[in-house]
PAZAPA-4460 file (N, C-alpha, C; in steps of 0.05 Angstrom, whole numbers, plus 32768, in hexadecimal, padded with zeros to 4 digits):
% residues 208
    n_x    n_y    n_z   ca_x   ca_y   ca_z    c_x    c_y    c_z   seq   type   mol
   827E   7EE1   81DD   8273   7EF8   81CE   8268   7EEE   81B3     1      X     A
   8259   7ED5   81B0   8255   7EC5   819A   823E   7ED3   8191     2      X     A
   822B   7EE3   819C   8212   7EF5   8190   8219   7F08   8181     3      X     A
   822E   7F11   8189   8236   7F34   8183   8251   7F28   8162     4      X     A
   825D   7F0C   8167   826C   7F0D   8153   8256   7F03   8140     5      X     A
   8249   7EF9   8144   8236   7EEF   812F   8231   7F05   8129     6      X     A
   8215   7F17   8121   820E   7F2C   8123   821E   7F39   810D     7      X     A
   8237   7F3F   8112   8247   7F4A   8104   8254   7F39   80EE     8      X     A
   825C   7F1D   80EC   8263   7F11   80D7   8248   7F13   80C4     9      X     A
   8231   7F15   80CD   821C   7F14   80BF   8218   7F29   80A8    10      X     A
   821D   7F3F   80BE   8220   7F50   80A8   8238   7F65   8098    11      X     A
   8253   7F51   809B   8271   7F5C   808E   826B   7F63   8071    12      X     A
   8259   7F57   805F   825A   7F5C   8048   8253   7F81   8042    13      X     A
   8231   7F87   8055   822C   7FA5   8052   8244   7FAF   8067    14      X     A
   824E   7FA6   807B   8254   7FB6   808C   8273   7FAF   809C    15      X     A
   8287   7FAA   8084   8296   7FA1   808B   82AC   7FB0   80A8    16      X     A
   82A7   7FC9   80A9   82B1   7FDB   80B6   82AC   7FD4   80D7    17      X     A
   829A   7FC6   80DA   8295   7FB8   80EA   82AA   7F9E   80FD    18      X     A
   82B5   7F94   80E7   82C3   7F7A   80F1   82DF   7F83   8102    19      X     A
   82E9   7F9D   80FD   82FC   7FA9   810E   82F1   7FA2   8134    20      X     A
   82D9   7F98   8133   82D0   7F93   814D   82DE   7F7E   815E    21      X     A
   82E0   7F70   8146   82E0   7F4A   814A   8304   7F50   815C    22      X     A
   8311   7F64   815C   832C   7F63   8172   8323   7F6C   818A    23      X     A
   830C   7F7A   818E   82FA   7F7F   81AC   82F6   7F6A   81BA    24      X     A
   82E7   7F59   81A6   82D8   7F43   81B1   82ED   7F2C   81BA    25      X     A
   8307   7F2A   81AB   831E   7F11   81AC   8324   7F1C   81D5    26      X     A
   8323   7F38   81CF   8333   7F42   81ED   8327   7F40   81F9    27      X     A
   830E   7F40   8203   82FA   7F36   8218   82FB   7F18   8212    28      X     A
   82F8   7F0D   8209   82F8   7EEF   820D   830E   7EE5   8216    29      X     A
   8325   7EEF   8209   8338   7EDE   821F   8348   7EF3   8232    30      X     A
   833F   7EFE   8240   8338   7F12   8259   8327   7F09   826D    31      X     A
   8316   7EF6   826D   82FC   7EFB   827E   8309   7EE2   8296    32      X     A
   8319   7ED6   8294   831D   7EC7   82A8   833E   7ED0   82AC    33      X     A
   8350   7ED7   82A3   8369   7EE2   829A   836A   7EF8   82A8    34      X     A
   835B   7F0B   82A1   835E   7F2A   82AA   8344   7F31   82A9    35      X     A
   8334   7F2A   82B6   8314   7F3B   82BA   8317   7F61   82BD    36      X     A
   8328   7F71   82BD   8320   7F89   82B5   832E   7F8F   82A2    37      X     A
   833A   7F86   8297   8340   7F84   8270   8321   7F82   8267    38      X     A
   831D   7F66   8269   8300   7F55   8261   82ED   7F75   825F    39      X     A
   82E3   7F7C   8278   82D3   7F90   8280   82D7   7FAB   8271    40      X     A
   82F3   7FBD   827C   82FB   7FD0   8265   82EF   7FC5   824D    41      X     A
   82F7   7FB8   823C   82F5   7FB5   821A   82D5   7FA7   821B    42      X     A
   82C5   7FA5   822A   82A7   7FA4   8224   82A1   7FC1   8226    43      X     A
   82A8   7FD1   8234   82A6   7FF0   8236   82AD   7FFA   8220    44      X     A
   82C5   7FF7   8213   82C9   7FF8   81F0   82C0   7FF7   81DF    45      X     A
   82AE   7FE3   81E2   82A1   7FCD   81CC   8289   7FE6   81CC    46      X     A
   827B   7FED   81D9   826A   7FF8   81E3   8270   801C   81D7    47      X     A
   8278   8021   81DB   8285   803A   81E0   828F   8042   81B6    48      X     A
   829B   802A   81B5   82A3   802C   8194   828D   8027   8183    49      X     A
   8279   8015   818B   8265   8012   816F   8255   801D   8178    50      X     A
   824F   8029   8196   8240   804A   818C   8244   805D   8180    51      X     A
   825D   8064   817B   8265   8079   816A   8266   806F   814F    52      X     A
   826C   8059   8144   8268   8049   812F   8252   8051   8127    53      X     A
   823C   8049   8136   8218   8049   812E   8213   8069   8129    54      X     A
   8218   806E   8135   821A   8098   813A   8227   80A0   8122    55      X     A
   823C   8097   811E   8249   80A4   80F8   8235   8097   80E7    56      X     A
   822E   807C   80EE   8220   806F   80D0   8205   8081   80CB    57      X     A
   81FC   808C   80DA   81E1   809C   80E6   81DF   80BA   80E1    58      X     A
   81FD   80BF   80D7   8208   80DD   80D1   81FE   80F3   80E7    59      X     A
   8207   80E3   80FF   8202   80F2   811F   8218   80FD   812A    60      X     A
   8217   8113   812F   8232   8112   814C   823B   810D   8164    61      X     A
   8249   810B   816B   8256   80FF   8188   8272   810D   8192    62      X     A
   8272   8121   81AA   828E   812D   81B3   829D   8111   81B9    63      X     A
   82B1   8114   81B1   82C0   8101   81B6   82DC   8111   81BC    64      X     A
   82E3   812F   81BF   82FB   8139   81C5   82EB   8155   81CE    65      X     A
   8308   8162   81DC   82F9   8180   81F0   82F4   8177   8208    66      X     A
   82F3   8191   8211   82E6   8192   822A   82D7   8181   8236    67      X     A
   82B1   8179   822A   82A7   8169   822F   82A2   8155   8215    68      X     A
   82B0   813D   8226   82AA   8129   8207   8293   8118   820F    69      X     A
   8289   810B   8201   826F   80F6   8205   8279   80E6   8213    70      X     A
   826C   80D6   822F   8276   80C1   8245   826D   80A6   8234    71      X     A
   8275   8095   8235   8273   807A   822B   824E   8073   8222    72      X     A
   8240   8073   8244   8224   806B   8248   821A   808D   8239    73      X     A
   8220   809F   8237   8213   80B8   822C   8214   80B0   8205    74      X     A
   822B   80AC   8203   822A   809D   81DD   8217   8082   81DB    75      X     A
   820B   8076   81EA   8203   8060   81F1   81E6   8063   81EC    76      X     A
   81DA   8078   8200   81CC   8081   81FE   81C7   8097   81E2    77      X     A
   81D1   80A3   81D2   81D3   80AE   81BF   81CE   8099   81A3    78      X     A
   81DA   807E   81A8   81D6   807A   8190   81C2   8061   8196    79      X     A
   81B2   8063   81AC   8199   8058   81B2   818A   8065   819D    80      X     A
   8187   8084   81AE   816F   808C   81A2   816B   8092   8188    81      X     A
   8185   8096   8180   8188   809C   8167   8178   8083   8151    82      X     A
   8185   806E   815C   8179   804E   814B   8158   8055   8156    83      X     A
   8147   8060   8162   813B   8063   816C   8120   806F   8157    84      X     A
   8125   8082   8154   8126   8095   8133   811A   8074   811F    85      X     A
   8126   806B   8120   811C   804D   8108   8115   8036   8111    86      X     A
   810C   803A   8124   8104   801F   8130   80F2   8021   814D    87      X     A
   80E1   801B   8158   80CE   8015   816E   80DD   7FFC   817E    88      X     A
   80F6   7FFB   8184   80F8   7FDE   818A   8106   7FE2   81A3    89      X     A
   810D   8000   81B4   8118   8003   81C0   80FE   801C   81D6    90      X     A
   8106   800A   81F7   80F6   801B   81FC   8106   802C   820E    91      X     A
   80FE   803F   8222   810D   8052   823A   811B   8040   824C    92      X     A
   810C   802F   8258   811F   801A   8261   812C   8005   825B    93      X     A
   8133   8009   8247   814B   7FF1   823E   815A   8006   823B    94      X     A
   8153   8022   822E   8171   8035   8228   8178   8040   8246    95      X     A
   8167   8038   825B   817A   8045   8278   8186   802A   827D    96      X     A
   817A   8017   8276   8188   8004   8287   81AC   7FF7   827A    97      X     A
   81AC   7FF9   825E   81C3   7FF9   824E   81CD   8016   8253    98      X     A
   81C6   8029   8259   81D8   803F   8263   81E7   8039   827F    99      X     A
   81D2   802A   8289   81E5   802F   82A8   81F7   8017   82AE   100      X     A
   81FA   8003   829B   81FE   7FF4   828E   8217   7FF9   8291   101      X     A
   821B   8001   827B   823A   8017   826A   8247   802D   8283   102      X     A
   8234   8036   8291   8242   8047   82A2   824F   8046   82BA   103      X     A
   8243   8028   82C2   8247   8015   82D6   826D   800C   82CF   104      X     A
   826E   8001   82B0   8286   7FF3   82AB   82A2   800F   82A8   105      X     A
   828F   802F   82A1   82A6   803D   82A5   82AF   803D   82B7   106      X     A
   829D   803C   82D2   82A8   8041   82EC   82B8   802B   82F8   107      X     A
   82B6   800B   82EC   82C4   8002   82F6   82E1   8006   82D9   108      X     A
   82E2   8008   82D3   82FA   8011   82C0   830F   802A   82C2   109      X     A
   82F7   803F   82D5   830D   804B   82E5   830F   804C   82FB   110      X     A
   8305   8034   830D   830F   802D   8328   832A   8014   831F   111      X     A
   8324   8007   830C   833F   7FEF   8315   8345   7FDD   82F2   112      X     A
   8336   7FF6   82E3   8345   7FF6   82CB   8369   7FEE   82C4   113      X     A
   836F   7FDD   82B0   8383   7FD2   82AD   8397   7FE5   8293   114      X     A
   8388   7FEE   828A   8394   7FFA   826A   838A   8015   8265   115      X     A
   8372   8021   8263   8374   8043   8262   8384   804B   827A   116      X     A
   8380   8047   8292   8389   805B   82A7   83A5   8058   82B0   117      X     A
   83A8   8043   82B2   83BF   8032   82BB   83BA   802E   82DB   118      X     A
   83C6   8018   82E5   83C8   8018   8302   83E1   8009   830B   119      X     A
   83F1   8017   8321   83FB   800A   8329   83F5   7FF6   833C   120      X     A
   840E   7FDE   8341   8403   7FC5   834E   8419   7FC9   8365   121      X     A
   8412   7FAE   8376   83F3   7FA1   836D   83D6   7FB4   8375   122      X     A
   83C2   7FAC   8366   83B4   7FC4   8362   839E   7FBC   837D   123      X     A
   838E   7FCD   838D   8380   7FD2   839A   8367   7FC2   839D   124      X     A
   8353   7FBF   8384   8342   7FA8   8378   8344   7FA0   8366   125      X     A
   8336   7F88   835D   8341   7F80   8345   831D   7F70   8345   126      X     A
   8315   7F6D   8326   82F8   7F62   832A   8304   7F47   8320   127      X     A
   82EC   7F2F   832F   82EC   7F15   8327   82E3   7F0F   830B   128      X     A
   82EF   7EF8   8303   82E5   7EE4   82E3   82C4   7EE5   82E9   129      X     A
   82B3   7EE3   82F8   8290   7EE4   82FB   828C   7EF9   82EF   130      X     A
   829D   7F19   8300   828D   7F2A   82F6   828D   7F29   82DA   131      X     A
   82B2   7F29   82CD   82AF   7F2D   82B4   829A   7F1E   82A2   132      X     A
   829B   7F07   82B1   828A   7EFA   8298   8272   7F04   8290   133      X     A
   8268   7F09   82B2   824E   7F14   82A7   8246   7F2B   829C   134      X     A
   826A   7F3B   829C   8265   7F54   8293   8262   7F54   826C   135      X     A
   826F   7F36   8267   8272   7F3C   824E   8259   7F30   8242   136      X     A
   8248   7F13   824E   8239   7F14   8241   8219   7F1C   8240   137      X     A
   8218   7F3A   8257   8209   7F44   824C   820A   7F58   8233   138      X     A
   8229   7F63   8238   822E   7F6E   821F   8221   7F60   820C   139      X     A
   822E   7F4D   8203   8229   7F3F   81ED   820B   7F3A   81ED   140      X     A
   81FD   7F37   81F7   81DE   7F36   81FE   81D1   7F4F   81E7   141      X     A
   81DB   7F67   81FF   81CF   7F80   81F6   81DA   7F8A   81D9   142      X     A
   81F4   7F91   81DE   81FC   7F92   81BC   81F6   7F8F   81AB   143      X     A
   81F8   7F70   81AD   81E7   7F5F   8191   81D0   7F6C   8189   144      X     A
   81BB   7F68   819F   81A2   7F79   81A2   81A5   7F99   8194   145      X     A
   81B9   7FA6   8198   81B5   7FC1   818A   81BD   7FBD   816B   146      X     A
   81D1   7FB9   8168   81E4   7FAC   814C   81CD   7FA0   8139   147      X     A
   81C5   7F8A   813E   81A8   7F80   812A   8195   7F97   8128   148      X     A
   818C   7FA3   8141   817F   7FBD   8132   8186   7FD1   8120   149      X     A
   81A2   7FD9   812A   81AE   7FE4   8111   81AA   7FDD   80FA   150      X     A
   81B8   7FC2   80F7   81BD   7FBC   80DA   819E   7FB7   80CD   151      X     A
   8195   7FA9   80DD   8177   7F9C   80C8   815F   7FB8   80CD   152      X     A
   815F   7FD0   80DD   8143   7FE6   80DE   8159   7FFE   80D4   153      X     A
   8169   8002   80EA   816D   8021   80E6   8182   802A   80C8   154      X     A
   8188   8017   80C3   819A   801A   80A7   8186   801C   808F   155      X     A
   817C   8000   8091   816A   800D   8071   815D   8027   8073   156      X     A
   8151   802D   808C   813B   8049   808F   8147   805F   8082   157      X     A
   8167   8059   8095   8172   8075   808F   817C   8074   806F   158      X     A
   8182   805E   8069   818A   8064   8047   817E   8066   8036   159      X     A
   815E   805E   8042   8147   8061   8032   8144   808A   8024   160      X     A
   814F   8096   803C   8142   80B3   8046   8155   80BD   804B   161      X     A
   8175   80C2   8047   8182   80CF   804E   8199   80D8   803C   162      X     A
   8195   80DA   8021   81A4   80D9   800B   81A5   80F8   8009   163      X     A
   818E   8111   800B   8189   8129   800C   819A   8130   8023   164      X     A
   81A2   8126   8037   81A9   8133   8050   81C8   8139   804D   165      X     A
   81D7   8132   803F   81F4   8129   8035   81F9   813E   8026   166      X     A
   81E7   814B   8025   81ED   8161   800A   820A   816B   8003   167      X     A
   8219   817B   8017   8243   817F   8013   8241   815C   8008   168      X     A
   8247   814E   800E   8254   8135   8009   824B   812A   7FE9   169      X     A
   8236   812C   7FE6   8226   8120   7FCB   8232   813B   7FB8   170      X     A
   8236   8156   7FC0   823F   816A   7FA5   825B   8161   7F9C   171      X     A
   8262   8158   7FC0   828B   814F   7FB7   828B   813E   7FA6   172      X     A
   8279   811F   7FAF   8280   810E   7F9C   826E   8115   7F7E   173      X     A
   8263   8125   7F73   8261   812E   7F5C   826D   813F   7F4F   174      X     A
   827E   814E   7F5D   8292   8162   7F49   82A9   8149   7F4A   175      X     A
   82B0   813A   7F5E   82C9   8129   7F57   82C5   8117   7F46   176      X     A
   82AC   810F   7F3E   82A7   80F5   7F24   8294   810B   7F10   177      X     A
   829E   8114   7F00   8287   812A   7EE8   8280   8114   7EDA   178      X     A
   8268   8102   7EDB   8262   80EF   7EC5   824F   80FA   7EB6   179      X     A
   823F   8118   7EB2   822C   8117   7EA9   8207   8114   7EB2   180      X     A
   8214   8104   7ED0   81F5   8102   7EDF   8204   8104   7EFC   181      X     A
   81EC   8101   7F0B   81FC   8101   7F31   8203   80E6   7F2D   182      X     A
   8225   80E5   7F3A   822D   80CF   7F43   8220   80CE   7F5C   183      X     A
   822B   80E2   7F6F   8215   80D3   7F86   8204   80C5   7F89   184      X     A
   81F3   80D0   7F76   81D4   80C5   7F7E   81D6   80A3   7F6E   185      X     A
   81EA   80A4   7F58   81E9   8084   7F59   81F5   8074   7F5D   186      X     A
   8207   8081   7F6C   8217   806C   7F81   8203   8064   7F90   187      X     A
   81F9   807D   7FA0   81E6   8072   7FB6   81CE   8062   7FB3   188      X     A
   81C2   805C   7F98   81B6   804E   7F8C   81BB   8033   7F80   189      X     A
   81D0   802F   7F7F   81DC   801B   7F6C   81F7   800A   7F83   190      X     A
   81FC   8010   7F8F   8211   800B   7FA5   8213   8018   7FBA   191      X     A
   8202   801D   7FCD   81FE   8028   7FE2   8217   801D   7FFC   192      X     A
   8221   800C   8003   8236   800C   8010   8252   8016   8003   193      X     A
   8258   801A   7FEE   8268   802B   7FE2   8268   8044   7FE6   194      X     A
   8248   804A   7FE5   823E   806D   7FF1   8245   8071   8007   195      X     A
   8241   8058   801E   8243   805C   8035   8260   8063   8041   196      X     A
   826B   804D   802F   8289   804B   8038   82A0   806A   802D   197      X     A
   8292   806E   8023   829B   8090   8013   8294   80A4   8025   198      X     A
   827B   80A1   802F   8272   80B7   803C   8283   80BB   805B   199      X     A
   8287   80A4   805E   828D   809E   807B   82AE   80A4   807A   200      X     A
   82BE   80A1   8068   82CE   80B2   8068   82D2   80C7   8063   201      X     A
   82C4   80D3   8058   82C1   80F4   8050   82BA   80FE   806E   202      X     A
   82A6   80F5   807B   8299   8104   809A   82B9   80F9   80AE   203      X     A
   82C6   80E4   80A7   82E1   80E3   80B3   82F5   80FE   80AE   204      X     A
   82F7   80FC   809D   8309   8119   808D   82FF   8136   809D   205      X     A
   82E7   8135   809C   82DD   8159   80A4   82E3   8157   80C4   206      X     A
   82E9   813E   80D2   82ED   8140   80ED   8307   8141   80F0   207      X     A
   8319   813B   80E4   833E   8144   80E0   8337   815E   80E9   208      X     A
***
């Protein structure tokens, strides 16, 4: 998974929130010959978590509880298009083919899944060290591929243009700092991952 950790050490400084990944990536690697539907599950993870990741940074939503929650390849597809919005770099078929992708690895996760479902043994199928491998490094292939778009198109765009859209969040953090001028606005000017990292817990909070 040497694309996808790169990628992300690259950018720990803006985006440190990120590196919580790097225990995804330890568990598929030493899974893929060990336990190939560990390996598999946790590329489904990987997948599944920094879409919703990309989707908060993006100030998007995603069911993730209820009745109907978003399926793995459906958030997948969500925070395609969303990066989509800032960038030309993605066309209809690469977002079906990384959907079916993702939807492919839920199904084998709930045919002979090791850890969400549980199974008893000895279990029925079990996938080989090939598939995993190759399950992980297309992950790592594609990922990478979305993640660099993130960080280097759809981030600046949106921070360029999205400071008005925050409006509850930018009044909170100005009645909580009275300096005299908008704090908001120069946080978000002057330290923008500070902004980010504020905001992103506040949109945490209203989901409690």
């Amino acid at each position: 998974m040497d694309k996808t950790r790169k990628i992300i050490d690259d950018n720990k400084d803006a985006f440190p929130e990120f590196q919580y990944y790097h225990n995804i990536l330890d568990k598929i690697e030493e899974n893929i010959e060990k336990m190939p539907d560990i390996a598999i599950e946790s590329c489904k993870s990987l997948f599944e978590g920094t879409s919703k990741t990309i989707l908060k940074f993006l100030g998007e939503n995603y069911q993730e509880n209820g009745r109907n929650p978003d399926s793995s390849d459906n958030l997948v597809k969500k925070a395609i298009n969303e990066l989509s919005k800032y960038t030309s770099e993605f066309d209809p078929v690469f977002v079906q083919a990384a959907c079916g992708f993702v939807k492919r690895m839920s199904e084998i996760r709930n045919e002979r899944g090791d850890i969400s479902h549980g199974k008893s043994v000895p279990k029925n199928k079990n996938s080989d060290h090939n598939l995993s491998e190759m399950v992980s490094n297309v992950t790592d292939c594609t990922l990478s591929y979305i993640l660099n778009v993130f960080f280097k198109s759809a981030i600046p765009n949106f921070e360029e243009n999205n400071y008005d859209k925050y409006s509850d969040f930018n009044e909170f953090l100005d009645n909580e700092n009275e300096i005299g001028i908008s704090y908001s606005k120069a946080l978000f000017d002057q330290d923008i991952v500070a902004y980010r990292e504020r905001l992103n817990n506040y949109l945490s909070e209203k989901e409690i």
